[in-house]
C-alpha positions in Angstrom: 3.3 2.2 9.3 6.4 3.5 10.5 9.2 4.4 8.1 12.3 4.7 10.2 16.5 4.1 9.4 16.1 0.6 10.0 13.5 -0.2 7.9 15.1 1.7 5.1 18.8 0.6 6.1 16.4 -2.9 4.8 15.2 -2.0 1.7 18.8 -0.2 0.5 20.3 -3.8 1.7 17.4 -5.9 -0.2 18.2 -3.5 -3.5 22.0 -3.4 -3.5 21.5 -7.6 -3.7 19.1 -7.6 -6.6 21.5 -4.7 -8.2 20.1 -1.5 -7.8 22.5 1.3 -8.7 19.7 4.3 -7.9 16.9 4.1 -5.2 14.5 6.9 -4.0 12.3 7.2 -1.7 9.1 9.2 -2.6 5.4 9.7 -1.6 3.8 9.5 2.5 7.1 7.4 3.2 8.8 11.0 2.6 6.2 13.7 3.7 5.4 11.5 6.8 7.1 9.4 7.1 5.4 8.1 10.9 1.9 7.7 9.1 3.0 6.5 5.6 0.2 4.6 4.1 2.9 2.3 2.0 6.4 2.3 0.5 7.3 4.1 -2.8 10.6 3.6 -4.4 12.3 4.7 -8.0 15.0 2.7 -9.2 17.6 2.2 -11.6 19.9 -0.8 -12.3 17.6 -3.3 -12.1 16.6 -5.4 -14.9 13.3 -6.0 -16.1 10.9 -8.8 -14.2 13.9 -8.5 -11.3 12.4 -5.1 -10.1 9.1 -6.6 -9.5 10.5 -9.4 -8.2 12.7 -7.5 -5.5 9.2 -5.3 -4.9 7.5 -8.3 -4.1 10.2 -9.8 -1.7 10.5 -6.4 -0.3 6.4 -6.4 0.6 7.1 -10.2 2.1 10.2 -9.0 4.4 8.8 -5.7 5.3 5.3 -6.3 5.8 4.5 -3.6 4.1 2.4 -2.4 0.5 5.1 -1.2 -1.7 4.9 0.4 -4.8 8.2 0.7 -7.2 8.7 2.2 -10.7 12.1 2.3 -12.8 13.9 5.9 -13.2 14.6 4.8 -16.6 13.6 5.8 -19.0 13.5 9.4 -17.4 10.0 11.2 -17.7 8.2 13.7 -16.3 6.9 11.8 -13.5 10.4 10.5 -13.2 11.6 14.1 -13.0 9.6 14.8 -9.9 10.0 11.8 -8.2 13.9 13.4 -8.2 13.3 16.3 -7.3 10.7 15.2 -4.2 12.3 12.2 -3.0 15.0 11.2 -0.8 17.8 9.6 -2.0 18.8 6.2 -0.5 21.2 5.0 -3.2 
């Protein structure tokens, strides 16, 4: 899969509807980003069961395995997601 500007100029549009105040990009969508094997995002500002939902309309608009996890509450894992990630939001 190709990650390119449009497909995340997508994703940012998708999670500024459901809310999101805070999205990064992490993992092979990052490091290489013409071979990623599937989406990873970090989030905040989305409630609860509306973060999975928005991760499983993103999958259905993008075509695409997607993975998402909230930034809060912060953790180590959280932490280096920051740290590694691109910033989209």
């Amino acid at each position: 899969m190709k990650v390119d500007q449009s497909l995340i100029d997508k994703i940012v549009i998708l999670a500024k509807s459901y809310g999101a105040t805070r999205l990064i990009l992490f993992g092979s969508a990052v490091e290489t980003p013409l071979e990623a094997r599937d989406i990873d995002l970090a989030c905040d500002g989305i409630p609860g069961w509306k973060l999975y939902e928005l991760a499983a309309r993103l999958e259905n608009e993008l075509g695409a395995s997607l993975d998402i996890v909230s930034l809060t509450p912060p953790s180590r894992f959280t932490e280096y997601i920051v740290t590694k990630g691109k910033a989209l939001l």
